[in-house]
C-alpha positions as CSV (number, residue, x, y, z in Angstrom):
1,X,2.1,-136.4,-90.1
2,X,0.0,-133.5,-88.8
3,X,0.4,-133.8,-85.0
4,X,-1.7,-131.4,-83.8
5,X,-4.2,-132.3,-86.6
6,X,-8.0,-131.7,-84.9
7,X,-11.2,-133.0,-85.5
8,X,-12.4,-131.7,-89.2
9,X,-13.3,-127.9,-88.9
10,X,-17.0,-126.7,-89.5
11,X,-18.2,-125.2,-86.1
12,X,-19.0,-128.3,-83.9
13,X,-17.0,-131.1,-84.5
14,X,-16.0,-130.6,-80.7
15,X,-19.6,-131.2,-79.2
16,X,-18.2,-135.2,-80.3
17,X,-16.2,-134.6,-77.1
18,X,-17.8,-133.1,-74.9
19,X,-19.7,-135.2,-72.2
20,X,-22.5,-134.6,-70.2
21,X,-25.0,-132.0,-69.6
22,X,-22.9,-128.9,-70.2
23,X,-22.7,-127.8,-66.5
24,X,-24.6,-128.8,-63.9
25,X,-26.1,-125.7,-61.6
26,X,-25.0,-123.3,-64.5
27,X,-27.8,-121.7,-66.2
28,X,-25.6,-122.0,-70.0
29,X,-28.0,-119.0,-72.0
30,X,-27.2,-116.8,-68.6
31,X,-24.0,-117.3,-68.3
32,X,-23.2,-117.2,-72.2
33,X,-25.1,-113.6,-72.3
34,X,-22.6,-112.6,-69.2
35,X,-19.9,-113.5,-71.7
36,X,-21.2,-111.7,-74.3
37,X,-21.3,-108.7,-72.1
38,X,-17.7,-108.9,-71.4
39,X,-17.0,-109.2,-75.1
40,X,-18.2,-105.4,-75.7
41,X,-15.6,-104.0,-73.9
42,X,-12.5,-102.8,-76.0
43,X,-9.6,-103.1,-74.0
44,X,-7.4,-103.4,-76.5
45,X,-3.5,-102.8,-75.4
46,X,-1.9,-101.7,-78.5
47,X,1.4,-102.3,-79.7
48,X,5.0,-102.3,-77.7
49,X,3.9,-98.8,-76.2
50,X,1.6,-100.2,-73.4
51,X,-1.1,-97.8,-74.2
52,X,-4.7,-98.6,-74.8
53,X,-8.2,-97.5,-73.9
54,X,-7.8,-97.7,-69.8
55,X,-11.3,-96.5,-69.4
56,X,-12.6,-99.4,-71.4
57,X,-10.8,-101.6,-68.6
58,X,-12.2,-99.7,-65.8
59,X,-15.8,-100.3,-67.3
60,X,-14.9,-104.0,-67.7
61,X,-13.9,-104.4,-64.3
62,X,-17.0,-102.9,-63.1
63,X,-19.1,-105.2,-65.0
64,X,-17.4,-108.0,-63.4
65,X,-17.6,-106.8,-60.2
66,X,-21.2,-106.5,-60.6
67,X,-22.2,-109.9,-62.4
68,X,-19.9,-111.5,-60.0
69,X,-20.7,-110.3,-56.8
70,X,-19.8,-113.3,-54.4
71,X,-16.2,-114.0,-55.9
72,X,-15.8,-110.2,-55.6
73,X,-17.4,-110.2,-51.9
74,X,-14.7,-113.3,-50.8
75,X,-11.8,-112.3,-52.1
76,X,-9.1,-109.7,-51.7
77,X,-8.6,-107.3,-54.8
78,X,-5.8,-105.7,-55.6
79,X,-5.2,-103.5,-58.7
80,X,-1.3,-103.4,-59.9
81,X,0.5,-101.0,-62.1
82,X,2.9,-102.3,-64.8
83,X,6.2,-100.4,-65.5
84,X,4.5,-99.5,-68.8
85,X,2.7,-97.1,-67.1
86,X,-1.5,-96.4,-67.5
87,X,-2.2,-96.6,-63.9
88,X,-3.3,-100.0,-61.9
89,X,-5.1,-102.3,-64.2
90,X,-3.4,-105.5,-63.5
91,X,-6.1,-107.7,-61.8
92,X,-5.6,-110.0,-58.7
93,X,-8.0,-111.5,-57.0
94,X,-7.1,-113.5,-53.4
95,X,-9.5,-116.1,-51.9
96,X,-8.1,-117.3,-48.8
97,X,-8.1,-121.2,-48.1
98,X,-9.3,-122.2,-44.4
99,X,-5.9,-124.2,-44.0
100,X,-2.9,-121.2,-44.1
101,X,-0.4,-124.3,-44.0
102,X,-1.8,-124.9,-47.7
103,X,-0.7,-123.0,-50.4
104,X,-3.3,-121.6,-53.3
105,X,-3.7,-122.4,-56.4
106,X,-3.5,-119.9,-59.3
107,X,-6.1,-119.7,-62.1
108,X,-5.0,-116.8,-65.1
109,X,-6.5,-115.3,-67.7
110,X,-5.5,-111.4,-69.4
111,X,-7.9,-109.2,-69.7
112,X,-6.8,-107.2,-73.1
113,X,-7.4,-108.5,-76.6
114,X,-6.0,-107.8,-80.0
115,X,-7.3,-105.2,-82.3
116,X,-9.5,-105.8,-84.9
117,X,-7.7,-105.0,-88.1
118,X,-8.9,-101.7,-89.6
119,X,-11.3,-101.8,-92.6
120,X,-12.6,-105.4,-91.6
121,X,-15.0,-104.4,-89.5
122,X,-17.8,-104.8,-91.8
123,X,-16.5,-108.3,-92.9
124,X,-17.9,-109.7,-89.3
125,X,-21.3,-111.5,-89.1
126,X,-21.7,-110.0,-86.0
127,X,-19.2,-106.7,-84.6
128,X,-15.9,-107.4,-83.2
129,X,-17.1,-105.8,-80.0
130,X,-21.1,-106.1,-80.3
131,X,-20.8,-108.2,-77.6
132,X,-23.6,-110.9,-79.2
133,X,-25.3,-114.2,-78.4
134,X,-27.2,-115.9,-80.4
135,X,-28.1,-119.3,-78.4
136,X,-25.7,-121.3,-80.4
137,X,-22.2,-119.3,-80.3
138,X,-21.2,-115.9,-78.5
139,X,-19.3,-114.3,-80.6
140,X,-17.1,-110.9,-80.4
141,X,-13.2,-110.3,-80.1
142,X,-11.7,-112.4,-76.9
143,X,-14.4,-115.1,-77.0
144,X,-11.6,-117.7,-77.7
145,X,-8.3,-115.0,-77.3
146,X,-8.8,-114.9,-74.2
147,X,-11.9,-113.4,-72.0
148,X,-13.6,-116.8,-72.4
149,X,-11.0,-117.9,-69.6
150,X,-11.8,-114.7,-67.5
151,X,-15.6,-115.4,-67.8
152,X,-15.2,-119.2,-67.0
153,X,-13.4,-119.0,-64.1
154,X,-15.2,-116.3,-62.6
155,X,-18.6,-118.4,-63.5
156,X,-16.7,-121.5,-61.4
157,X,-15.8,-119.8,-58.6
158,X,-19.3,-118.4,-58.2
159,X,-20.4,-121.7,-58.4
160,X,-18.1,-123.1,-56.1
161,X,-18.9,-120.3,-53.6
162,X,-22.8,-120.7,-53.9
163,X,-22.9,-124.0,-52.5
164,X,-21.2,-122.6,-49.1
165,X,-18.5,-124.8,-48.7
166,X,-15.5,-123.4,-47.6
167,X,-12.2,-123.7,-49.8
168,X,-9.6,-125.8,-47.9
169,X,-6.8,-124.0,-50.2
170,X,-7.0,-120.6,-51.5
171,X,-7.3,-119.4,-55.3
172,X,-5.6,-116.6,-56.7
173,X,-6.9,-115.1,-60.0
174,X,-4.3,-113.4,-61.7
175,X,-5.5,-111.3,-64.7
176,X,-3.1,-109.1,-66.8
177,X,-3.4,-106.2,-68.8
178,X,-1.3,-106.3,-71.3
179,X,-0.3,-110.1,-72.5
180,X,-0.8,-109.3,-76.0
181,X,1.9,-107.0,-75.8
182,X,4.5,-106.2,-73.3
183,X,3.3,-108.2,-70.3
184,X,4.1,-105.9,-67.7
185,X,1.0,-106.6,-66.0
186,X,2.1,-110.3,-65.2
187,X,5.5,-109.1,-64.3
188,X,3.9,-106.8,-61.8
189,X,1.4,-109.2,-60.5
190,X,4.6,-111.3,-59.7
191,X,6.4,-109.6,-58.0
192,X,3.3,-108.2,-55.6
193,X,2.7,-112.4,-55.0
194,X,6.4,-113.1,-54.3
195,X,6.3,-109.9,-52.1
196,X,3.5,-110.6,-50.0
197,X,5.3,-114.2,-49.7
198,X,2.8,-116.0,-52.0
199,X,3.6,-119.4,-53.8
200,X,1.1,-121.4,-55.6
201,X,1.4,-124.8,-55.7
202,X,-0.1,-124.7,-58.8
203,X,-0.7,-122.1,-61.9
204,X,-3.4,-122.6,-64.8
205,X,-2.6,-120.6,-67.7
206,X,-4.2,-120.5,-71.5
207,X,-3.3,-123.3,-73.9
208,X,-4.1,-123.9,-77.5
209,X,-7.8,-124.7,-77.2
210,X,-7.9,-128.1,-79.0
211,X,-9.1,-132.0,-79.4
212,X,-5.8,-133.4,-81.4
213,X,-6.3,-136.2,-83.7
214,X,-3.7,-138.6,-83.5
215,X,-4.5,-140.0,-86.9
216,X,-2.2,-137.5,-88.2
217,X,0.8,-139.5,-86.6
218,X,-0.3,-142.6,-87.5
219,X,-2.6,-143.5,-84.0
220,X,-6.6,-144.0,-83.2
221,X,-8.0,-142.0,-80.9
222,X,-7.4,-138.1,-79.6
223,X,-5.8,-136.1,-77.6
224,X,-5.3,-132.7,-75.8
225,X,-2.0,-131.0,-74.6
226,X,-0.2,-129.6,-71.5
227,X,1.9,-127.2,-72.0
228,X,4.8,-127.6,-69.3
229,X,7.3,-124.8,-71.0
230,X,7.3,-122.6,-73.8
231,X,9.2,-121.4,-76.2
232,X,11.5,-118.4,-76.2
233,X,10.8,-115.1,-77.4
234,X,13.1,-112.6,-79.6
235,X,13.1,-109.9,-81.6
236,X,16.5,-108.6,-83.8
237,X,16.3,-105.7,-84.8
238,X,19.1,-106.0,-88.3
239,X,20.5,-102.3,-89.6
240,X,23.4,-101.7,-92.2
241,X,23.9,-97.9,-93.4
242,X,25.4,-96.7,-96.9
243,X,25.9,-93.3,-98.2
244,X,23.3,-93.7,-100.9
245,X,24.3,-92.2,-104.1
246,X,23.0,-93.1,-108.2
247,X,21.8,-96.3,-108.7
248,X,23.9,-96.6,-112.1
249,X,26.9,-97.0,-109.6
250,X,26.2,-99.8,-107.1
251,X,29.6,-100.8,-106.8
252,X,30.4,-102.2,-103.4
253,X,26.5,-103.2,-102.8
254,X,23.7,-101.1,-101.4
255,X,22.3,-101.4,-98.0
256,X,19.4,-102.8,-98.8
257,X,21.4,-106.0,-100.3
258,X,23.9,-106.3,-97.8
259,X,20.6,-106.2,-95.3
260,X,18.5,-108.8,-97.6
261,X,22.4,-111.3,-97.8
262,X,21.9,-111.4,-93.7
263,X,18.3,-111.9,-93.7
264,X,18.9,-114.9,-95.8
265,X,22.1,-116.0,-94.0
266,X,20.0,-116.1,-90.7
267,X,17.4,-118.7,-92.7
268,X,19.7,-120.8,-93.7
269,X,21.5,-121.3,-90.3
270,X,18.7,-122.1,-88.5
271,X,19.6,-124.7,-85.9
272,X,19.5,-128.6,-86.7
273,X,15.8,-130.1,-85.3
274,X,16.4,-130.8,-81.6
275,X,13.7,-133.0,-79.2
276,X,13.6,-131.2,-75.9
277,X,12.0,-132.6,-72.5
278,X,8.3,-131.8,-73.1
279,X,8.3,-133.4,-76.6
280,X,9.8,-136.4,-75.7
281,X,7.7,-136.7,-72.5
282,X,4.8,-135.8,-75.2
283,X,6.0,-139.0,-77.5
284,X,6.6,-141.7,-74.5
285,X,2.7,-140.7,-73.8
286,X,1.4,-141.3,-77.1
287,X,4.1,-144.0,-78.6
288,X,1.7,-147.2,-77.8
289,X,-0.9,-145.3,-79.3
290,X,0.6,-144.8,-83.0
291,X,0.7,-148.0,-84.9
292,X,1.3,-146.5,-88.6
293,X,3.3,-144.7,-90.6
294,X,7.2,-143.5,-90.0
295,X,6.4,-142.8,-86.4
296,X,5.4,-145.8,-86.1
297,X,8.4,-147.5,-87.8
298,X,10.9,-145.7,-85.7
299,X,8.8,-146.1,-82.3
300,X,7.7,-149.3,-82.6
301,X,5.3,-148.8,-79.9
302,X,7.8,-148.8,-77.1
303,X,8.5,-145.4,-75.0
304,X,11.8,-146.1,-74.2
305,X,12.7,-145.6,-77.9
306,X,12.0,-142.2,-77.8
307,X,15.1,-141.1,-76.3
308,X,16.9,-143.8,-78.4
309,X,15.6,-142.5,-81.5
310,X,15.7,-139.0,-80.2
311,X,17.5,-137.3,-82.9
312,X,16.0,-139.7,-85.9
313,X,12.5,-138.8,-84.1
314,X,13.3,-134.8,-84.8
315,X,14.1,-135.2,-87.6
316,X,11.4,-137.0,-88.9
317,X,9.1,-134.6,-87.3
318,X,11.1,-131.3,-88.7
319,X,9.8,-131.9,-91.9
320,X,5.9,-131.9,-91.6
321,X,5.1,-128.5,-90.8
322,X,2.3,-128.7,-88.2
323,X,5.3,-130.7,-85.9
324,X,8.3,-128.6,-87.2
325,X,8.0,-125.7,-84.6
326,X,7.9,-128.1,-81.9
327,X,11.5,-129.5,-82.6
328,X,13.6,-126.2,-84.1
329,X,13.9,-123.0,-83.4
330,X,12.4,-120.5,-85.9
331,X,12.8,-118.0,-87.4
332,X,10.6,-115.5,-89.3
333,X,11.4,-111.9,-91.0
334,X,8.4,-109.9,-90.1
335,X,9.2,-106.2,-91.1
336,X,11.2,-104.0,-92.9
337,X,12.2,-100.1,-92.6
338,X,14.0,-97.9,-95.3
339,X,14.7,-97.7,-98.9
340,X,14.9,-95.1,-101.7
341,X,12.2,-92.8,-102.2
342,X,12.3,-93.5,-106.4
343,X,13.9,-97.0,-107.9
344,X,17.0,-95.2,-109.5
345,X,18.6,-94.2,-105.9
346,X,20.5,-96.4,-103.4
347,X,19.2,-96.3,-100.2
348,X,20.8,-95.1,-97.4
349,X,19.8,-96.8,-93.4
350,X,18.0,-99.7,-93.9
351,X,16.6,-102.2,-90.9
352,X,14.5,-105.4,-90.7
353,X,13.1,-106.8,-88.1
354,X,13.5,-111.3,-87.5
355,X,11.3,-112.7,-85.0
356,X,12.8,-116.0,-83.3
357,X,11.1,-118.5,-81.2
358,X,13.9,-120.5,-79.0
359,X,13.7,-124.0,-78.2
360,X,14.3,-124.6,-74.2
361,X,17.7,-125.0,-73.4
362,X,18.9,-121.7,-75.9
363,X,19.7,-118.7,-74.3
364,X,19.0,-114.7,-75.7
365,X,23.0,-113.9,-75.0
366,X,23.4,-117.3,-77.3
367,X,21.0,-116.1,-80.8
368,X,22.5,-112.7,-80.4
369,X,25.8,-113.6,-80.0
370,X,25.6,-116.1,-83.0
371,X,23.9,-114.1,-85.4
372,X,26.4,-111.6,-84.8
373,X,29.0,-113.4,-85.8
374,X,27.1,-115.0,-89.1
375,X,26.7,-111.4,-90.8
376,X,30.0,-109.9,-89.4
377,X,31.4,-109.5,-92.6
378,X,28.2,-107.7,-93.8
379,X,28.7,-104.4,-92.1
380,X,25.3,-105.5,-90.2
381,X,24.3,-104.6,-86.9
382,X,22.4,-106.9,-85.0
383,X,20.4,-105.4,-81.2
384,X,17.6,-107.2,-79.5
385,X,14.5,-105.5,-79.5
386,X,12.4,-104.8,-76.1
387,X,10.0,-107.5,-75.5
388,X,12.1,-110.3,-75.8
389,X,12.3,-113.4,-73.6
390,X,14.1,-116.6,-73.2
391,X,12.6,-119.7,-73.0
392,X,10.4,-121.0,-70.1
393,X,11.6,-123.1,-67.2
394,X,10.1,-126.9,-67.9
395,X,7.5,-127.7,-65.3
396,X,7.2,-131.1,-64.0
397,X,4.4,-132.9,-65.8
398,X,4.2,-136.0,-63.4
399,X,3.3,-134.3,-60.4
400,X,-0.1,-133.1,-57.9
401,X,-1.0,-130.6,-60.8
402,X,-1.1,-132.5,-63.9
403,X,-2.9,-135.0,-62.1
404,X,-5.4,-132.4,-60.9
405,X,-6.2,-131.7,-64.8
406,X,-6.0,-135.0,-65.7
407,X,-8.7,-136.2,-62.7
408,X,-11.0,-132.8,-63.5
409,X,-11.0,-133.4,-67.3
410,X,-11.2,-137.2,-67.7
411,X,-15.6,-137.3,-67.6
412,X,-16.0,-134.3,-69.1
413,X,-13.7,-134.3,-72.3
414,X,-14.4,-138.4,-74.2
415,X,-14.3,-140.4,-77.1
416,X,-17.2,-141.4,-78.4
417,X,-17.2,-144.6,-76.9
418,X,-17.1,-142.9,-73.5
419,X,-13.0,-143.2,-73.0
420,X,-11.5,-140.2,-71.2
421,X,-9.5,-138.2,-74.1
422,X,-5.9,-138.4,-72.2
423,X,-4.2,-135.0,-71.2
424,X,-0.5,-135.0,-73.1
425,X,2.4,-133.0,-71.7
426,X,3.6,-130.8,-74.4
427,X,5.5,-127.4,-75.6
428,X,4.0,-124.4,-75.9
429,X,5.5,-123.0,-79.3
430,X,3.9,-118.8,-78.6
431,X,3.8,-117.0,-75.5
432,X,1.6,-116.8,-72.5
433,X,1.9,-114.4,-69.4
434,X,2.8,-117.9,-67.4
435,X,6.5,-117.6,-67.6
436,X,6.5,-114.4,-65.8
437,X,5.5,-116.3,-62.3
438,X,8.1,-118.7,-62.5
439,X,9.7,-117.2,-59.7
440,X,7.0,-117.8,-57.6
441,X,5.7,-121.2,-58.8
442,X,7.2,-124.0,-59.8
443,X,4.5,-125.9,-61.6
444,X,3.3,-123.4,-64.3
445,X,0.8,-125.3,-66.6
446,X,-1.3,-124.4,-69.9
447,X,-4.2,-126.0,-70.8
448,X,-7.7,-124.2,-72.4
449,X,-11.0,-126.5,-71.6
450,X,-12.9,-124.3,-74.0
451,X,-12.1,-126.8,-76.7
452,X,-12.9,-125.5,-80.8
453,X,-12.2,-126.5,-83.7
454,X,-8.7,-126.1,-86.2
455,X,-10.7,-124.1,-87.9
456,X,-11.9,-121.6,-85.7
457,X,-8.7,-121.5,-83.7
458,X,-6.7,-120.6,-87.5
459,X,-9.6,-118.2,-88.3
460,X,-10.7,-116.7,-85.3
461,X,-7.9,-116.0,-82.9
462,X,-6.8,-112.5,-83.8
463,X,-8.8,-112.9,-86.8
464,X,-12.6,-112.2,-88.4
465,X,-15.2,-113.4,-86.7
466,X,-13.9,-115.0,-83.3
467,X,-16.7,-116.9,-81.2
468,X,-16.7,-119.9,-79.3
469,X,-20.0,-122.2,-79.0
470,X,-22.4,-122.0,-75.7
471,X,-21.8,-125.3,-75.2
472,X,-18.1,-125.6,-75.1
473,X,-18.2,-122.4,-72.8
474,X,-20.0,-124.3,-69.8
475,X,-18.2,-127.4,-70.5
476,X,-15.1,-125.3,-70.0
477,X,-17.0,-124.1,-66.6
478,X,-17.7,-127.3,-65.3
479,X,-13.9,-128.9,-66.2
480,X,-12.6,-125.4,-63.9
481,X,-15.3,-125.8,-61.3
482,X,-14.0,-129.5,-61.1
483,X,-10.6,-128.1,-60.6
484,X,-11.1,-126.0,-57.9
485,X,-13.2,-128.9,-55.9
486,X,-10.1,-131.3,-56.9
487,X,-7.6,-128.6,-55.5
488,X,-9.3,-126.7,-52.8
489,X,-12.5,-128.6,-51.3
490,X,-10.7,-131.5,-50.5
């Protein structure tokens, strides 16, 4: 069924949707060389420790600071310090609207990227942090993943501000340090907006970055998701202990196979599919749309089935695997620690790690607690790890914001024969820094206009040889400079 099937792979399938000039008053070469420059820096936060090269960050904000100038000049800057430590590096930027009965909208992008993986440096046509256009594509670690976000809406703003009129509403730009790892810097950022007694109305975070084919489902046509929640978050950390001894012996078990029996006890009770808000809200949006296939057959065409069918429709979308995550929760071992030093003794303390993503509605206490109970008789002890959170709040996806996204995209983002490619409310099935400002906004959305292709998406976020084409960079401009006139100028 392939829902989030995307136009075929091979570097520019997307310039099919993409209307217009590019963006208008945006000089693209210019603007994609400022880009590149923000690729070079390395501000990479490693691992769960929340240390990485803060000098490299300091250098970054610098060069925005300077290739920015009039967003810099208007707006408050404040630099925040996560719990993690490394000093402030958390960005916020405050524009203030004319109208102080009108609260701001929020714009977000992090500032970190992943590592490159040692010993693949060479494999890159150009380096990870060479910080390289070429006319065609900028390439370099973070042009998808995510500093092609923190480039765009900086390049909108200073757009925006350039033509001298005055924003109505007031933007915040809220920039992290950190979202590839422990997101401290959003949690800090939140709590200095709900201190200072700031709510946006509305919050723009990263989504997946694509044009969806809805021939995989059985429909015509395309389409691109809204996030409006995400999924949960958690780590268990699984340990069982032994005395070891001769291998010739085993009686009782070893650690290691009492550890391996939970493992595979935990993949076998993974809960039954399940169609949450955003999933059914996604499916009354595209049901007229899908005339073929199963979907078709249980749908018939009709939204109101949806809920009918619910638990036939999760079902059926359980087993294709590009649908699966959006309808179960997963899980996934990832690591393993332990073990005999030669093959003829029993090991001694053994752990594995499982990493579970949680469908809304499921709770941390809830896996933990339920898991606990499933390897009891294992002599297996089950902790969460640090970095683990539950599922987002569910966003309204029929109010002012999705309608501002829908009204910025809609000429910018078409079918060939010129129909708008409609915005779909959806789940987000990894994580993004947007559920950390829940407190302080209540429509947290996720959407990425800097469309590419499956194929770069698969291969290039976190992987070899990440770029994004010129032209889908100002394309991605003009849909946020739209956004900010559709929000703030009028």
């Amino acid at each position: 069924m392939g829902a989030h099937g995307a136009p075929p792979a091979g570097g520019d399938g997307v310039l099919a949707f993409l209307a217009g000039d590019g963006c208008p008053g945006l000089d693209g070469p210019a603007a994609a060389r400022r880009l590149a420059g923000l690729l070079s820096f390395p501000t990479v936060a490693t691992g769960a420790y929340g240390s990485g090269d803060w000098g490299a960050f300091e250098e970054q904000r610098a060069y925005l600071r300077s290739h920015y100038p009039r967003v810099f000049s208007a707006a408050t800057e404040t630099l925040v310090e996560g719990a993690a430590g490394g000093g402030p590096q958390a960005l916020l930027l405050e524009l203030p609207g004319r109208d102080p009965g009108l609260d701001p909208v929020m714009l977000m992008a992090h500032q970190d990227v992943v590592p490159c993986v040692p010993g693949t440096e060479d494999h890159w046509t150009h380096g990870p942090f060479s910080g390289t256009a070429d006319g065609t594509w900028v390439w370099g670690r973070g042009a998808i993943d995510m500093k092609v976000q923190l480039a765009g809406i900086l390049e909108a703003l200073e757009l925006v501000l350039a033509e001298g009129r005055p924003l109505r509403r007031g933007v915040v730009v809220a920039c992290g340090h950190d979202e590839e790892c422990l997101q401290e810097g959003a949690r800090a950022l939140a709590r200095t907006l709900g201190s200072r007694g700031v709510r946006p109305v509305l919050l723009v975070d990263e989504g997946d970055y694509l044009v969806h084919d809805l021939a995989g489902l059985g429909g015509d046509g395309h389409w691109m998701g809204v996030a409006v929640a995400e999924k949960g978050y958690a780590d268990l950390w699984l340990s069982a202990a032994s005395a070891g001894g001769h291998s010739s012996n085993p009686v009782g078990g070893t650690s290691l196979g009492r550890l391996c029996r939970a493992v595979s006890r935990i993949l076998d009770a993974v809960g039954e599919p399940r169609l949450t808000g955003p999933v059914a809200a996604m499916f009354r949006e595209l049901a007229p749309r899908i005339s073929r296939g199963p979907v078709a057959d249980l749908l018939q065409g009709d939204p109101g089935r949806v809920d009918a069918c619910a638990t036939e429709l999760a079902t059926l979308l359980a087993r294709d695997p590009e649908t699966y995550p959006l309808v179960c929760t997963t899980a996934a071992p990832t690591m393993m620690e332990g073990g005999a030093s030669v093959p003829n003794v029993m090991p001694q303390d053994m752990g594995a790690a499982v990493n579970f993503r949680l469908l809304p509605g499921e709770t941390l206490e809830g896996l933990v607690s339920a898991v606990r109970e499933l390897v009891a008789d294992l002599g297996v002890e089950v902790a969460l790890m640090g970095g683990s959170n539950p599922p987002s709040a569910v966003s309204r996806w029929d109010g002012w914001g999705m309608e501002r996204l829908r009204q910025a995209a809609a000429p910018l983002f078409t079918e060939p024969d010129g129909t708008p490619v409609p915005l779909v409310p959806t789940l987000a099935v990894g994580a993004s820094d947007a559920r950390m400002y829940e407190g302080v906004c209540d429509q947290c959305l996720r959407f990425s206009a800097f469309v590419v292709d499956a194929g770069e998406s698969s291969r290039g976020v976190h992987g070899t040889d990440e770029r994004v084409l010129e032209r889908s960079f100002t394309q991605g401009v003009a849909f946020l400079r739209r956004l900010v006139e559709a929000c703030c100028l009028h």
